[in-house]
C-alpha positions, 0 to 999 in steps of 0.5 A: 621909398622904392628903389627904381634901379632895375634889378640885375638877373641873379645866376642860377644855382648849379643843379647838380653836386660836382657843379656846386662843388667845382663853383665853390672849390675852382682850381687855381691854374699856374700860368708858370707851370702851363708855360713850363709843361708847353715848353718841355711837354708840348708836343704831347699836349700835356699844357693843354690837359692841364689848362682844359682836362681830357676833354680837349679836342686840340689835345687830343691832335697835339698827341696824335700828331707827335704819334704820326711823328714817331711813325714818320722816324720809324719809317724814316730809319727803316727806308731811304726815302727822301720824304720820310727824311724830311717829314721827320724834321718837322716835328710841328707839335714841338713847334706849336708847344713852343709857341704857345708856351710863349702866348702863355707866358707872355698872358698878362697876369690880369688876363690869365685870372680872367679867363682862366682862374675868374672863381679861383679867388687867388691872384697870379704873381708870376715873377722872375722863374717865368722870365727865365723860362720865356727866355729858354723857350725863345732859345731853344726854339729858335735853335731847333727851327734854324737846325731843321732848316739846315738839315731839310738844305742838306737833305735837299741841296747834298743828298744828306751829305753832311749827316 
């Protein structure tokens, strides 16, 4: 008897070596460790290269961007300049590698192995080290924006008065 189920379209077979070779052999990508490189090397991007390689566009800015922010201290020790004193506070690579440290390792483990391990053939267990680390994240950024503002009022409101 013939079967009248409608057959599904079978994937192509990867056309060149290093294809196969990635589709048979996928990384397993840790979602501790890329909330452990957000939250420490983030504002160098270096969660991104390992989530995306060296291909990424927004890796490539999370470095150019903290560059322009070791400009901004440079210029900044070398001159009197309000502005550049001000632009110097804002690390906003440093903030944006916080944040996605978050987004990361607040990813359902279910969710981070669909989208980023589908071929990996391991599951994720992230387990207490990522709750520690999440904790860390929310401290340490939270301190770091409330410094920052209280540095921008002194700057703006005493002059740099007080430091």
């Amino acid at each position: 008897m013939r079967s009248i189920a409608p057959s599904l379209p079978l994937e192509e077979p990867p056309t060149n070596f290093f294809d196969a070779y990635m589709a048979r052999n996928a990384p397993h990508k840790n979602k501790t460790l890329a909330t452990l490189l957000a939250f420490l090397f983030g504002s160098l991007g270096a969660h991104r290269f390992y989530l995306h390689g060296k291909k990424d566009f927004w890796a490539w800015i999370y470095l150019a961007a903290f560059s322009l922010y070791c400009c901004f201290v440079f210029l900044a020790s070398s001159t009197d300049s309000l502005v550049f004193s001000i632009l110097t506070l804002l690390p906003l690579a440093t903030y944006a590698g916080f944040i996605e440290a978050l987004v990361i390792g607040l990813t359902p483990d279910e969710k981070w192995d669909a989208t980023r391990n589908p071929s990996s053939g391991r599951q994720s267990d992230s387990g207490w080290p990522l709750a520690v680390l999440l904790v860390l994240t929310v401290g340490v950024g939270a301190v770091a924006v409330i410094a920052t503002l209280a540095r921008v009022f002194d700057l703006l409101y005493t002059g740099g008065a007080y430091g």
